[in-house]
ChimeraX commands (.cxc) that place a marker at each C-alpha (Angstrom):
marker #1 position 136.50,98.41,145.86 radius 0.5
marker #1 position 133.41,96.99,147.28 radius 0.5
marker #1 position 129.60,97.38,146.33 radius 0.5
marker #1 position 128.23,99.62,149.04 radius 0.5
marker #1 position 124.32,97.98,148.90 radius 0.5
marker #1 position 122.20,99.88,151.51 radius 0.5
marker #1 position 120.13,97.40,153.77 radius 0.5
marker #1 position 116.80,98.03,152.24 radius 0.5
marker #1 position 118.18,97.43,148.77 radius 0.5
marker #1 position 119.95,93.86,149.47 radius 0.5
marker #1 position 116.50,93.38,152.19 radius 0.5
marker #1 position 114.16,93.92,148.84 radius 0.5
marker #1 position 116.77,91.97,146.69 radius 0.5
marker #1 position 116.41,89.05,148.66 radius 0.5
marker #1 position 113.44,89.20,149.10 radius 0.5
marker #1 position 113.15,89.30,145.03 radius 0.5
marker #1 position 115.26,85.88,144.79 radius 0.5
marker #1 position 113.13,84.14,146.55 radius 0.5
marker #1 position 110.28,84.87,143.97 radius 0.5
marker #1 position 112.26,82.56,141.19 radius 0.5
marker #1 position 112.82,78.62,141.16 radius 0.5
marker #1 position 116.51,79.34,140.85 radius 0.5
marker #1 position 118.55,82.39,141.78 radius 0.5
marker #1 position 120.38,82.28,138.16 radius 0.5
marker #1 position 117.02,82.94,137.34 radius 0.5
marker #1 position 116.51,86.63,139.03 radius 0.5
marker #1 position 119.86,87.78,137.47 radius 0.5
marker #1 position 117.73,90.61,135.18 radius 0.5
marker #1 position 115.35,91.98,138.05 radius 0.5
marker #1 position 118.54,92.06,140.24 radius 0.5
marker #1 position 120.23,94.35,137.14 radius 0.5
marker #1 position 117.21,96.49,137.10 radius 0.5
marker #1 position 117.16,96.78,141.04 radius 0.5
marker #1 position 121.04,98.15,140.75 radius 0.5
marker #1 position 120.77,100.39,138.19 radius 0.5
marker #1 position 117.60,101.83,139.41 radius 0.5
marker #1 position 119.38,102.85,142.52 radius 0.5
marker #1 position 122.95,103.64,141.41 radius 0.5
marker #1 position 121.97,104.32,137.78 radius 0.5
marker #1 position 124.25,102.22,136.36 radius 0.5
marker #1 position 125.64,98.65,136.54 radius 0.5
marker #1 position 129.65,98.99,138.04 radius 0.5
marker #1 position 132.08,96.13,137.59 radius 0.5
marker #1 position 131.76,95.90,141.68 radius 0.5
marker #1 position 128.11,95.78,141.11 radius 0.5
marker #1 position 128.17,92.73,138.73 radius 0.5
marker #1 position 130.46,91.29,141.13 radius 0.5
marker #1 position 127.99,91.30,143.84 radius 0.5
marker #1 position 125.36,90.14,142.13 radius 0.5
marker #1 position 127.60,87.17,140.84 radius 0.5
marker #1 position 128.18,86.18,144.86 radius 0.5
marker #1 position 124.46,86.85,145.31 radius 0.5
marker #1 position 123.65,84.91,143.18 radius 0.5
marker #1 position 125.85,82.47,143.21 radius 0.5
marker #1 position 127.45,82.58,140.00 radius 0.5
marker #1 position 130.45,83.52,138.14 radius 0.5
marker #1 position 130.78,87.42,137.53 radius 0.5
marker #1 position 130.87,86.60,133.41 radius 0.5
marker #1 position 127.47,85.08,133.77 radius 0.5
marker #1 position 125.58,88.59,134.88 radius 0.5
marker #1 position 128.42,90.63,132.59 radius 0.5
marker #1 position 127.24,89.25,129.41 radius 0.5
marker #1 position 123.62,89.66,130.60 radius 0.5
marker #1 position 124.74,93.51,131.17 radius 0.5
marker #1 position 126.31,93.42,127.65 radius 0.5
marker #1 position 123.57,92.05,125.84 radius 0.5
marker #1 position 120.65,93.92,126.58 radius 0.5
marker #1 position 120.73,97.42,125.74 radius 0.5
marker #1 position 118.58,99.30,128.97 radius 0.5
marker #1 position 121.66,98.28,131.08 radius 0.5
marker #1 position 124.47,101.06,131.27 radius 0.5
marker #1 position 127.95,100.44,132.95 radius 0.5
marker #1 position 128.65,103.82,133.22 radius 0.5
marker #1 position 126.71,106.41,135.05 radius 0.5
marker #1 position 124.35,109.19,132.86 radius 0.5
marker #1 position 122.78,112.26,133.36 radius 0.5
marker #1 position 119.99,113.32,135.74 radius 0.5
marker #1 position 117.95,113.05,132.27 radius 0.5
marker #1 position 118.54,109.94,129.44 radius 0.5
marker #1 position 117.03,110.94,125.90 radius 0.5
marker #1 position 116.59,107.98,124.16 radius 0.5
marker #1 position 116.06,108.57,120.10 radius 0.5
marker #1 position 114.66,105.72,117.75 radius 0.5
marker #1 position 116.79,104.81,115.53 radius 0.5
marker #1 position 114.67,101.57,114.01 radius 0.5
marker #1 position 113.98,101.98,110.31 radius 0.5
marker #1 position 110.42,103.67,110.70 radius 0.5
marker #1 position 111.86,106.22,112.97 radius 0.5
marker #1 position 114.86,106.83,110.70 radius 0.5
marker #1 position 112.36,107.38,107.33 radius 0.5
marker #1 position 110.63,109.96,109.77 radius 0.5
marker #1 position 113.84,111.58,110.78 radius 0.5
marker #1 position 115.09,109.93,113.97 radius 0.5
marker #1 position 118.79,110.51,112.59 radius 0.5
marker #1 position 118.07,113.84,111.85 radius 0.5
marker #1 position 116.51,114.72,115.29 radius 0.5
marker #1 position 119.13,112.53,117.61 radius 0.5
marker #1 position 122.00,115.19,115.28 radius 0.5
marker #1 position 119.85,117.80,116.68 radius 0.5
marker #1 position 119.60,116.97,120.26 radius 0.5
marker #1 position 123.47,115.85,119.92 radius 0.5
marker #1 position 124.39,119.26,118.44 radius 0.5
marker #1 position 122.55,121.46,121.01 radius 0.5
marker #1 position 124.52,119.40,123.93 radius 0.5
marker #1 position 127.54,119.84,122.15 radius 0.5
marker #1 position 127.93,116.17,121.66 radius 0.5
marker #1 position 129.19,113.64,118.42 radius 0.5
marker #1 position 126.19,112.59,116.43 radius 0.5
marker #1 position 128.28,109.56,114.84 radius 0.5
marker #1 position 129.00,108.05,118.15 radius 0.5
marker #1 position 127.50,105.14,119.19 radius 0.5
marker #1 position 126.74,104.16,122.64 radius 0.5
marker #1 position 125.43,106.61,125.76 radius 0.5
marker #1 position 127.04,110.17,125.71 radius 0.5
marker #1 position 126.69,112.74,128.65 radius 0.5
marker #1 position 126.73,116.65,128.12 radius 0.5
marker #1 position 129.54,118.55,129.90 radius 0.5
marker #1 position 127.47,119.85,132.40 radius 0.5
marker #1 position 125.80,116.31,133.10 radius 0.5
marker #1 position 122.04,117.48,133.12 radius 0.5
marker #1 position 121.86,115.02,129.52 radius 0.5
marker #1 position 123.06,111.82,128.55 radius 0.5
marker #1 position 121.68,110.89,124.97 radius 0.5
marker #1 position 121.66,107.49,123.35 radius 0.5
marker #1 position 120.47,106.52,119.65 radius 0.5
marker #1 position 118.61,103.31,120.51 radius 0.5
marker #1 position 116.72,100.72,118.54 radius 0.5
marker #1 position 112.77,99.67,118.36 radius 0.5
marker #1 position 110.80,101.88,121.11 radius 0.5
marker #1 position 107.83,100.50,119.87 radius 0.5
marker #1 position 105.77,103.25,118.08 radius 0.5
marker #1 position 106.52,102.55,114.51 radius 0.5
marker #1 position 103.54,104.47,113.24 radius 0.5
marker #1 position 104.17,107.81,114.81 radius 0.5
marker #1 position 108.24,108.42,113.55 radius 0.5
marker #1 position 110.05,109.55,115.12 radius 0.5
marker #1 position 109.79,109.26,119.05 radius 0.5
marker #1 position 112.12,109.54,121.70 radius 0.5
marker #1 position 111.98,108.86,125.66 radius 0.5
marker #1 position 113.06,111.25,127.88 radius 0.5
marker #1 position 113.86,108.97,131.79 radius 0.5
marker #1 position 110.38,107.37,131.46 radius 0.5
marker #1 position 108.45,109.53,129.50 radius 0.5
marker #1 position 107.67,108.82,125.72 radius 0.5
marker #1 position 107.09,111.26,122.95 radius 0.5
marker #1 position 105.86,110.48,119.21 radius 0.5
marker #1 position 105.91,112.39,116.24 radius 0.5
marker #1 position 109.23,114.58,117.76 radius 0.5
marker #1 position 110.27,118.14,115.84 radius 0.5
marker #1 position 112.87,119.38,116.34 radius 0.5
marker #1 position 110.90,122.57,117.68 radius 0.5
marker #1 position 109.53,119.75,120.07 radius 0.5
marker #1 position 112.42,118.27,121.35 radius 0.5
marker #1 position 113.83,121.54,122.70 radius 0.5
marker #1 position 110.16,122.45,123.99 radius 0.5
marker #1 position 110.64,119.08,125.61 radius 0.5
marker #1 position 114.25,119.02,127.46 radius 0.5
marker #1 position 113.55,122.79,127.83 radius 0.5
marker #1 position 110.95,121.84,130.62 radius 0.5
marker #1 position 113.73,119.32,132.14 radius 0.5
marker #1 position 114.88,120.64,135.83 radius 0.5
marker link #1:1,2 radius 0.2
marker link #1:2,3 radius 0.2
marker link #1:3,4 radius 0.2
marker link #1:4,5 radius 0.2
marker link #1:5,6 radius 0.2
marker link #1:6,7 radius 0.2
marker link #1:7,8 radius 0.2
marker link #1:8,9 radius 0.2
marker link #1:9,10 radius 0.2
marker link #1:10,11 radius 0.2
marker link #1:11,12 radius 0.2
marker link #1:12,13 radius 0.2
marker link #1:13,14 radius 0.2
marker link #1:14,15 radius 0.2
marker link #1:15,16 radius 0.2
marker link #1:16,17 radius 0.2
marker link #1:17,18 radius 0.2
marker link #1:18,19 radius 0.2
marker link #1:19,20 radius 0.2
marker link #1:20,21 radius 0.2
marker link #1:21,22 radius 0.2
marker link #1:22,23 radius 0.2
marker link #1:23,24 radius 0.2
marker link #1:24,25 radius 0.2
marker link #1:25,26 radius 0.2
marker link #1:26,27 radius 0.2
marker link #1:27,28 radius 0.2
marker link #1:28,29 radius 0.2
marker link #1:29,30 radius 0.2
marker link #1:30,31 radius 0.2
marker link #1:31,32 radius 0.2
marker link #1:32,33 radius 0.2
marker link #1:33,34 radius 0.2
marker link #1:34,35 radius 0.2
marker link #1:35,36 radius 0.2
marker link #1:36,37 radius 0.2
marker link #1:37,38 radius 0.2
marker link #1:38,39 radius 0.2
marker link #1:39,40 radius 0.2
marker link #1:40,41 radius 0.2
marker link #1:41,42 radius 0.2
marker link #1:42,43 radius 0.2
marker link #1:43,44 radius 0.2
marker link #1:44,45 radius 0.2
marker link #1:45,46 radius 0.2
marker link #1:46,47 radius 0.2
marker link #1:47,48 radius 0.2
marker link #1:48,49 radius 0.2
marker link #1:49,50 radius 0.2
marker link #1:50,51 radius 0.2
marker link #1:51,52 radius 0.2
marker link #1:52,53 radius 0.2
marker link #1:53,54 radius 0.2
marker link #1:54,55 radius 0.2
marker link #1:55,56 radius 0.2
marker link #1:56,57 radius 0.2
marker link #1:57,58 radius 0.2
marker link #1:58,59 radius 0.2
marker link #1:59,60 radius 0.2
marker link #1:60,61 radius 0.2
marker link #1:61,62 radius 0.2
marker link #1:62,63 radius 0.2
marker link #1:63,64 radius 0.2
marker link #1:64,65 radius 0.2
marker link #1:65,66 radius 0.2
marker link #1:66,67 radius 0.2
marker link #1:67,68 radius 0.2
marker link #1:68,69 radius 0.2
marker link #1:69,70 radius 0.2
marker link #1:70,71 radius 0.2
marker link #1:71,72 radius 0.2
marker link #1:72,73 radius 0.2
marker link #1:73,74 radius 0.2
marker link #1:74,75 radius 0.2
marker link #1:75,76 radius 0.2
marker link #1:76,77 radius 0.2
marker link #1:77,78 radius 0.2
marker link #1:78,79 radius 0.2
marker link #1:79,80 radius 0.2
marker link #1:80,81 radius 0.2
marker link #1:81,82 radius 0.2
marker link #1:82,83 radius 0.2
marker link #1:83,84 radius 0.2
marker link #1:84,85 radius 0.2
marker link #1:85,86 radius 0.2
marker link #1:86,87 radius 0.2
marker link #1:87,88 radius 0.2
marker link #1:88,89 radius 0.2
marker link #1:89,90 radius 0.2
marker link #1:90,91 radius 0.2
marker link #1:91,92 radius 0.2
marker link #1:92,93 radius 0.2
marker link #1:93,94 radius 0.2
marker link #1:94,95 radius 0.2
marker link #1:95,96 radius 0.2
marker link #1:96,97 radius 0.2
marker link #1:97,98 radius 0.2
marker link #1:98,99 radius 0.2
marker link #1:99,100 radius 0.2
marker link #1:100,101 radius 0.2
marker link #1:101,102 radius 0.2
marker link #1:102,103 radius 0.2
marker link #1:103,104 radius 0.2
marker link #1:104,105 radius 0.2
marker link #1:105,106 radius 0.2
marker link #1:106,107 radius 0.2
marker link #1:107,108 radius 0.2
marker link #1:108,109 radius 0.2
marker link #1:109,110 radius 0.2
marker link #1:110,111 radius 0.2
marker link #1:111,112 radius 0.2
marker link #1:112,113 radius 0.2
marker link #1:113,114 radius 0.2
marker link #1:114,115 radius 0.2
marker link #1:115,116 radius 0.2
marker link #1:116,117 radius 0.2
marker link #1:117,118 radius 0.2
marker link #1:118,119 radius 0.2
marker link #1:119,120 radius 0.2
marker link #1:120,121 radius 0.2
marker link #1:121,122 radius 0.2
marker link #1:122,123 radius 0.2
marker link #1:123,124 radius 0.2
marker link #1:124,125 radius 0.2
marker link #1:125,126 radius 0.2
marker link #1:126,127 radius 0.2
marker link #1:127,128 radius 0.2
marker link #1:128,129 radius 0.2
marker link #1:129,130 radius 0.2
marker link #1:130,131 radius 0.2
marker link #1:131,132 radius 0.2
marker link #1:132,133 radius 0.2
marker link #1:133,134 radius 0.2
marker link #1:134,135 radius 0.2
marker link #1:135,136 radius 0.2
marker link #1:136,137 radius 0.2
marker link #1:137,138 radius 0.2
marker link #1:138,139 radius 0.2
marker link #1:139,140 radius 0.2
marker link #1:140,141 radius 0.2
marker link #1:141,142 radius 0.2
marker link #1:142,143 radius 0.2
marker link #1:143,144 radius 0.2
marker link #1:144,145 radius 0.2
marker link #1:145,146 radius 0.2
marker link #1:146,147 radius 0.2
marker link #1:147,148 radius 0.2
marker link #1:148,149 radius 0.2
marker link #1:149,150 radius 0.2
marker link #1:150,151 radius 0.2
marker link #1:151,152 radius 0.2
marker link #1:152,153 radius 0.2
marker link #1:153,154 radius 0.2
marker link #1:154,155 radius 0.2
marker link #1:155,156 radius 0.2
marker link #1:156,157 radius 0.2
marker link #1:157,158 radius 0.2
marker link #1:158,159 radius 0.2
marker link #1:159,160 radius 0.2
marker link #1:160,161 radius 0.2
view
């Protein structure tokens, strides 16, 4: 199977390359592109990128595998992301992310991206987002919420359509 990459996409993706010195060099803006449109990174996807740019497909895998905003499997129209960084977890992160987890129906003590039955959710217990001093927070796509409730969160995902 073979990466379907609509014209624009591979037009702005060139187009992007030719900002760096080397290619290797675009290999995370090229991830970003890709999962922005397909909302995830497939194995035909780092394949693709490999040939783009001219490397092996291991090289973009373990780029992929390393950094945690990359997903290799698709998620739902909306990604809760709850802190799990040591602040967040003395202000209840792991009490919050059981919360959302049990009103999707989903395992608390997994790790990794889960998505609800019905695919609206995916949620994913995450580390540092960066607000230390307002435990605990949580993203929602690309919105960002601090000092989260319970009461909150399903205020929050309530208003998700």
């Amino acid at each position: 199977m073979s990466l379907n990459v609509p014209q624009t996409l591979e037009a702005e993706i060139d187009e992007l390359i030719t900002h760096y010195p080397e290619k290797r060099s675009a290999s995370v803006m090229l991830l970003h592109a890709i999962q922005e449109h397909f909302g995830y990174v497939s194995k035909e996807a780092i394949e693709w990128i490999a040939s783009k740019l001219e490397l092996k497909p291991i090289n973009v895998y373990e780029l992929v595998t390393f950094y945690p905003m990359f997903r290799q499997e698709p998620a739902g129209k909306y990604v809760v992301k709850v802190c799990r960084t040591l602040s967040c977890a003395l202000g209840g992160s792991g009490k919050l992310h059981g919360h959302i987890c049990s009103k999707l129906g989903l395992d608390s003590r997994k790790h990794g991206l889960q998505t609800a039955s019905d695919g609206k959710f995916s949620v994913e217990f995450v580390e540092c987002l960066a607000s230390c001093g307002t435990a605990p927070v949580m993203m929602i796509n690309d919105d960002f919420y601090e000092g989260v409730s319970h009461e909150r969160a399903d205020e929050i995902m309530g208003k998700c359509q």
